[in-house]
Phi, psi and omega in degrees: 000335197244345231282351166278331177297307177306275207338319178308301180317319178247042143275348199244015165079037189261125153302106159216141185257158188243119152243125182255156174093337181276137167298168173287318164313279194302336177277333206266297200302332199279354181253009162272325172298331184242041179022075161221164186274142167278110161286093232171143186287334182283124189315284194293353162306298176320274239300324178294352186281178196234351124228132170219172182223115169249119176266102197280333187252167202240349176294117143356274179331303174289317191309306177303315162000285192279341193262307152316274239296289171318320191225077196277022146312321164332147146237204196211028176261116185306123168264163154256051191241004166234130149331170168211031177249307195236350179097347185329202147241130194292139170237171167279103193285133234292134164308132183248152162277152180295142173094295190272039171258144200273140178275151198121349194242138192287056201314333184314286199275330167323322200272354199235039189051025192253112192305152178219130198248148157240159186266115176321299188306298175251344195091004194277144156301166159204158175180152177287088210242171171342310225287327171289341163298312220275307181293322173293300187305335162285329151310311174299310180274355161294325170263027170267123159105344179284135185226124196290000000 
């Protein structure tokens, strides 16, 4: 229901897990063992968690809102410190010899200073391209006018 709202949290670096497929049981036990709020659009999912947030609009936007709103700590600067595939934690990636370098990647500029992260976890690149100016502007305007 969130799986876009998480990416975001973890653009701005928030440990967050997305999980689909799971019972409401199951969502309650994993998020009392590993002490997180649950986020969600389901009435009845909230009201049984012992923290939670219902997130009432199904808009992107309002959602970051609402999670500003609550939890105005969130922050709201794009980090490179989660995946946003998988939740890893990002590292800075290992210098390649030309021939083991992955295609996709701006190698150009890496080799010209432009820091480049890999994800621990799944392995995904990251690097500061157009699509993160785009990912600030959006974060910025969402989070203009909230107020906790």
């Amino acid at each position: 229901m969130v799986g876009r709202l998480a990416r975001y949290l973890r653009f701005v670096g928030c440990d967050t897990v997305y999980v689909r497929g799971l019972t409401d049981e199951a969502i309650l036990e994993l998020a009392r063992t590993d002490d997180r709020v649950i986020l969600t659009r389901d009435r009845a999912l909230a009201a049984r968690a012992s923290r939670a947030l219902l997130l009432e609009s199904p808009s992107l936007s309002e959602q970051w809102r609402t999670v500003r709103a609550g939890y105005p700590d969130v922050p709201t600067e794009v980090r490179f410190e989660r995946c946003t595939l998988c939740n890893g934690k990002l590292a800075p990636a290992p210098k390649l010899p030309v021939g083991e370098q992955p295609a996709g990647i701006p190698w150009d500029r890496v080799e010209r200073g432009l820091p480049l992260f890999r994800c621990g976890t799944c392995g995904h690149y990251y690097w500061e391209g157009s699509h993160v100016s785009e990912v600030r502007a959006r974060i910025a305007s969402w989070s203009s006018g909230v107020r906790p």
